[in-house]
C-alpha positions in Angstrom: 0.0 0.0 0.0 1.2 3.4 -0.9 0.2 4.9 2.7 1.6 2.7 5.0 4.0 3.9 7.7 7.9 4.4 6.3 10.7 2.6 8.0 11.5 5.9 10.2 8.0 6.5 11.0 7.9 2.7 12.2 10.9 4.1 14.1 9.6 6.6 15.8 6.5 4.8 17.1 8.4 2.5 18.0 10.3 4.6 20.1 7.1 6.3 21.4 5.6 2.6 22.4 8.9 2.2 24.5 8.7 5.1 26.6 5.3 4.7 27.3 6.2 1.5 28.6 4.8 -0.9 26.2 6.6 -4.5 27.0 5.0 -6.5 24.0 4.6 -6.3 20.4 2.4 -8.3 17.8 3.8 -8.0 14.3 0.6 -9.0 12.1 -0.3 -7.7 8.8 -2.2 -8.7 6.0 1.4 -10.6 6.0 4.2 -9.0 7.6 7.2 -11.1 5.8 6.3 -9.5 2.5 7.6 -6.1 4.3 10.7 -5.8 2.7 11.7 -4.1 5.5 10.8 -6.1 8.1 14.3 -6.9 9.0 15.2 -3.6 10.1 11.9 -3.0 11.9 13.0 -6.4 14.1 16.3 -5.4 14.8 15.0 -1.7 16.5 12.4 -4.0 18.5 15.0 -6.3 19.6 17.2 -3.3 19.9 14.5 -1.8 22.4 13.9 -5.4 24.2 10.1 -5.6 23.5 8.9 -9.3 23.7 7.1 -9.8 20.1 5.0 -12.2 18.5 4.8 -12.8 14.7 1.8 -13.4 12.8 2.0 -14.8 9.5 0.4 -17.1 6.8 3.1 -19.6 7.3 3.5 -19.8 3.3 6.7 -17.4 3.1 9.0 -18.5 6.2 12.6 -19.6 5.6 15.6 -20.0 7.3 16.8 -16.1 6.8 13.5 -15.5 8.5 13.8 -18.1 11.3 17.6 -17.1 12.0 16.2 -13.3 12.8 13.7 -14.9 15.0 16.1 -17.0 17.0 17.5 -14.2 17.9 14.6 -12.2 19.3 12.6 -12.5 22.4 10.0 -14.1 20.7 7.2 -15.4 22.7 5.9 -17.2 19.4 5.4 -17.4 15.6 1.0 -17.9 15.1 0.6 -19.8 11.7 -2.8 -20.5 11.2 -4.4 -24.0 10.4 -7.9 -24.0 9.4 -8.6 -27.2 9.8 -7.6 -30.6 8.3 -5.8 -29.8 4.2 -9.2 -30.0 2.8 -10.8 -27.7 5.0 -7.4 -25.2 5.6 -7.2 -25.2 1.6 -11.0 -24.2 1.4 -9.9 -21.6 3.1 -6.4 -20.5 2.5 -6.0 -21.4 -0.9 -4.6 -24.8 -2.5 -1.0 -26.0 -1.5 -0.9 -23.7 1.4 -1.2 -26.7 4.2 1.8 -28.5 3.3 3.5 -24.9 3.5 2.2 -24.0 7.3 3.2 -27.3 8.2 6.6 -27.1 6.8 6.6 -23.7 8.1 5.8 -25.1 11.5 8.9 -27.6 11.6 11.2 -24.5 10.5 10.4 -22.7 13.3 10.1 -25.7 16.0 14.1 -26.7 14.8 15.3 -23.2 15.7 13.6 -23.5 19.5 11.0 -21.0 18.1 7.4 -21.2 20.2 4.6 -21.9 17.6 1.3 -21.4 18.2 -1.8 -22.8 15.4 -4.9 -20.3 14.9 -7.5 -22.3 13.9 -11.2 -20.3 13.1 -13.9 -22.8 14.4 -16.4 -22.8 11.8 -18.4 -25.2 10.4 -16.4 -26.3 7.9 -13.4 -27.1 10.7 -15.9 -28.2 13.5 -14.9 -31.8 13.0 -11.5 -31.1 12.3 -10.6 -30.3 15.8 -9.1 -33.2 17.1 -7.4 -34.6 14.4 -6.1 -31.5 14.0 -4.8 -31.3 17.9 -3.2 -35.0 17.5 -1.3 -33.7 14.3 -0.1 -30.7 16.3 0.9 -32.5 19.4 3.2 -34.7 16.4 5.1 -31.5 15.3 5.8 -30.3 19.5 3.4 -27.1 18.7 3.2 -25.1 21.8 -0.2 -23.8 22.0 -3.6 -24.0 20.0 -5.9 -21.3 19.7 -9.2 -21.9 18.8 -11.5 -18.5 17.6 -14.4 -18.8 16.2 -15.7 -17.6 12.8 -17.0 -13.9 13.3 -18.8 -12.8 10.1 -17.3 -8.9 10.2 -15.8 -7.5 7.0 -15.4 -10.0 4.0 -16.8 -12.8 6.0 -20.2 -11.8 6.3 -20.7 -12.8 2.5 -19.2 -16.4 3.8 -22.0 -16.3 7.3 -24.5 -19.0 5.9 -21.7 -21.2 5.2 -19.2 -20.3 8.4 -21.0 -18.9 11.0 -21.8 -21.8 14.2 -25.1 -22.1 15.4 -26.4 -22.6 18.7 -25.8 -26.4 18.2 -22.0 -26.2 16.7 -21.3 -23.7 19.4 -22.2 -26.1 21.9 -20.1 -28.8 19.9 -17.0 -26.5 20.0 -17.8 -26.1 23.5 -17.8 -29.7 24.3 -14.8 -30.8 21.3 -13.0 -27.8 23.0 -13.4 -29.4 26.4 -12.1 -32.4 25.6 -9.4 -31.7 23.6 -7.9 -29.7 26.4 -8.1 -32.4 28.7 -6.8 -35.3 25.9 -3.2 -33.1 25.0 -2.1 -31.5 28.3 1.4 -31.1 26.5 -0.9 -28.5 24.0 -1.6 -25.7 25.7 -5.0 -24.9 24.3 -6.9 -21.5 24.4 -10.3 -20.2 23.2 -10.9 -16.6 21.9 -12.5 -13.9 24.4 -15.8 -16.0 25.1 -16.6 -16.7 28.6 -19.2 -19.6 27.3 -15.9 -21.8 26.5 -14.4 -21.2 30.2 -17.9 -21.6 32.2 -17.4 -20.8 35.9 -13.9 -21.3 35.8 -12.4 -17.8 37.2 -15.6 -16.4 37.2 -15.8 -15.7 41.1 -12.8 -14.3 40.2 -14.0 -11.8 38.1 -16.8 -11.0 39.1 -15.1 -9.2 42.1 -13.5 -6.6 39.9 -16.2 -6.3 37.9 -14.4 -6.2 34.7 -14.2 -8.1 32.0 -10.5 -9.6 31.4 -11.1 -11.5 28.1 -10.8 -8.9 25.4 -7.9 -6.3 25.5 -10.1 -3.9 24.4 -12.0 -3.5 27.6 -8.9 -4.2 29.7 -7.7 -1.1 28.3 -4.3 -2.5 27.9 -4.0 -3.5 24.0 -5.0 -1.6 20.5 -4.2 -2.3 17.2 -2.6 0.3 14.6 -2.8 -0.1 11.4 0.1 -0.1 8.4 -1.5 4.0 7.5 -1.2 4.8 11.5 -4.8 4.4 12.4 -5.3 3.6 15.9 -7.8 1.3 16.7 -8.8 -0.6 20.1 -10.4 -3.5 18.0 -9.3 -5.7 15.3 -12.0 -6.9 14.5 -13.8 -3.4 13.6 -11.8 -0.3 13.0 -12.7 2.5 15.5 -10.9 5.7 14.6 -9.1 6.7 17.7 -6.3 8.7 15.8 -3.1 7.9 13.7 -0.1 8.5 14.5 1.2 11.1 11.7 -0.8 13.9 13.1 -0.8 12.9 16.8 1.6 11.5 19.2 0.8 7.6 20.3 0.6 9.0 23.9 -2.5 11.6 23.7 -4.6 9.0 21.8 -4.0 6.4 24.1 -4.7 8.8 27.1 -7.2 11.1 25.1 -9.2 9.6 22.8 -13.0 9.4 23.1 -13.1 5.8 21.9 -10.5 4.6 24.2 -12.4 6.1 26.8 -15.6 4.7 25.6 -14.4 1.6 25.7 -12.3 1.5 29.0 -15.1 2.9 31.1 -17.3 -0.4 30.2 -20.1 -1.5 33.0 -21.0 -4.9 32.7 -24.4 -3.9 34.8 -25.5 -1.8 31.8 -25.2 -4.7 29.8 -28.7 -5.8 28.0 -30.6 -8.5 26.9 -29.0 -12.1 27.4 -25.8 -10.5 28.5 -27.3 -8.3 30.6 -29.0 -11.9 32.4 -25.6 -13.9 31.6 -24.1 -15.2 35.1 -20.8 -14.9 32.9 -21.2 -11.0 32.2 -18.0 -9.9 34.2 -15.7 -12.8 32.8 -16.7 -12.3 29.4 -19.0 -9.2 28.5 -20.3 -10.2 25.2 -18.2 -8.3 22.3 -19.0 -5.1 22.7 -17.4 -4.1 19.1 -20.1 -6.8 17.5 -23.6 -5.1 19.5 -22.6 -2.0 18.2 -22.0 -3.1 14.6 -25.1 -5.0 14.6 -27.3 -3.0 17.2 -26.0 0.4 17.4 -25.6 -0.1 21.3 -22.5 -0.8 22.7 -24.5 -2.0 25.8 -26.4 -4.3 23.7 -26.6 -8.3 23.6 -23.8 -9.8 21.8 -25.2 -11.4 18.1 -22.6 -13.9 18.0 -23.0 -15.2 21.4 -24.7 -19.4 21.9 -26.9 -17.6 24.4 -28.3 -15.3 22.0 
């Protein structure tokens, strides 16, 4: 793209992050390795000492790549899986399995951390375990499991991707099991409290605040390659962009951020509003307003709904 952040203005923000005393970094993209720069932008991060994680396609990895890595703080490389090859390929186009997983044994020979994204739909539903047996074979570190949410492109793809209340109750249960069949996988779902039940939820509930999504924790936001700030990747709210603002006042000044980080789950409505997880997990506030208008409104997505 023609309006995406130069190598010095990566620089500066970078610099900016650091003082502000951002400790981690998540290097996603569209696909960060076809930055031809990317090399240089790793070196200032390691340079600074931010613990980063890389997010890529898995099809573009090789051992230039993986050497630069070894030499990071990286807390883990994410390729993503989407299923079983006939179900990732659906998906990710043909060829591209073969890739990850080749990709995958790169990374695990230079001690690199791997984590698998898979996106639960219901294409992949019944891909789950095989899937977590083939991972526990290549010593992948962690799976995470997030489910399809039709924003963006994908809600041309809902009627074919999108779980309903009886596959979200299967990924529940497959998602249950599988964590307790590989112990040696560290599996995680996305930000839904329906996956986790009551586990922490006494927890939570005493803070009343919802922990699952880093965008009401307050303590994560995306920016995009043009220096939009968001606190959402899933929608983009326009908090600011760096080129006419300094990281700093839109992180402490912006009306979104604000919005967002002064969240109360007891103005929560409809089947969140009655959800006995509504401090654990608080619905996606991002998807009741895209679908509702009301960020206070029941989450569209959620089994409950």
């Amino acid at each position: 793209m023609e309006n995406e952040l130069s190598l010095d203005e990566i620089k500066d923000l970078l610099e900016q992050l650091y003082f502000m005393g951002v400790m981690q970094l998540d290097i996603t993209g569209g696909e960060p390795l076809l930055r031809p720069d990317l090399e240089a932008i790793l070196h200032t991060i390691r340079e600074m000492g931010f613990v980063v994680t890389l997010l890529t396609n898995g099809t573009l990895l090789d051992g230039n790549v993986t050497g630069i890595l070894s030499s990071m703080d990286i807390k883990f490389v994410q390729i993503p899986l989407e299923g079983m090859p006939e179900n990732h390929e659906f998906v990710r186009g043909g060829g591209t399995f073969d890739r990850c997983v080749d990709s995958i044994r790169l990374l695990k020979r230079a001690n690199i951390p791997v984590q698998v994204r898979t996106t639960v739909s219901k294409r992949s539903l019944n891909d789950l375990e095989n899937l977590a047996q083939l991972l526990v074979g290549l010593n992948v570190d962690s799976l995470l499991l997030a489910e399809f949410i039709p924003v963006g492109r994908g809600m041309a793809w809902e009627k074919d991707f999108f779980l309903n209340k009886e596959e979200k109750t299967m990924f529940k249960e497959t998602y249950v099991r599988i964590k307790a069949m590989f112990p040696e996988l560290a599996v995680q779902g996305g930000p839904y409290g329906y996956l986790e039940g009551h586990k922490g939820f006494k927890e939570a509930g005493e803070f009343k605040k919802s922990f699952m999504c880093g965008l009401v924790r307050g303590d994560w936001c995306q920016i995009m390659p043009d220096g939009t700030v968001t606190p959402c990747d899933l929608i983009i709210f326009h908090a600011g962009n760096v080129r006419t603002q300094s990281m700093r006042e839109i992180w402490r000044e912006s009306p979104v951020f604000r919005a967002f980080r002064g969240f109360d789950a007891e103005k929560l409505k409809g089947s969140c509003g009655d959800c006995g997880y509504k401090y654990i997990c608080g619905g996606c506030r991002a998807l009741a307003f895209l679908y509702n208008g009301d960020f206070y409104a029941e989450d569209p997505v959620c089994m409950k709904v």
